[in-house]
N, C-alpha and C positions, 0 to 999 in steps of 0.2 A: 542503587536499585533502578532498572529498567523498566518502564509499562510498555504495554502495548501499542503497538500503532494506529488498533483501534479504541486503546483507550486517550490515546493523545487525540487521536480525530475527533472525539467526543467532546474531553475539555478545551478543546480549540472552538468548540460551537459554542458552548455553554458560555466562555468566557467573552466569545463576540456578542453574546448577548447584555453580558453584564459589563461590560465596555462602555462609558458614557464618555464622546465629545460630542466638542458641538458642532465639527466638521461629518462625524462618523468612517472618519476616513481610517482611525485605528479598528471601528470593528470588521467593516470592510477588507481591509487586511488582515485581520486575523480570520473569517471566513472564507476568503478565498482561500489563505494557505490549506487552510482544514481541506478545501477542495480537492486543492492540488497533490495533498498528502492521502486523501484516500486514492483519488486516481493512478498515481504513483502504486502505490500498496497492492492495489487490482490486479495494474501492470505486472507487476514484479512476481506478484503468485500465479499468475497465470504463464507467465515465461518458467516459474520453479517447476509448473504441472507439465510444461510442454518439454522441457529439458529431461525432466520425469522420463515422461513418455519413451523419448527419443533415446536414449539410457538403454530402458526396458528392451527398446527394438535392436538395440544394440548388441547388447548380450545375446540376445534371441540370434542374433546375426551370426555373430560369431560361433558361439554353441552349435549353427548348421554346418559353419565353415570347416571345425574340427572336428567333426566326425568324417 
């Protein structure tokens, strides 16, 4: 079974919290990943909406071209 990406984002916080050294240099790494995986995530769907888009215009392109 797969979760979410937003639900990994989540327990990647949760868990940097509950992370006890005495450096904190594991929770710190597990926070920043959590960072870097929602900004990642952001990335990615906003390139899916914009591919989207461009798709849509696409068609629309073509459909003038064959008439």
């Amino acid at each position: 079974m797969r979760n979410s990406t937003e639900t990994l984002i989540v327990a990647m916080r949760d868990l940097s919290q509950d992370i006890q050294s005495e450096d904190g240099v594991a929770s710190a790494a597990i926070i920043e990943s959590a960072q870097r995986l929602e900004e990642q995530h952001m990335r990615i769907t906003q390139l899916e909406r914009e591919n989207d888009a461009l798709r849509a215009d696409l068609l629309l392109w073509n459909e003038k071209e064959c008439k």
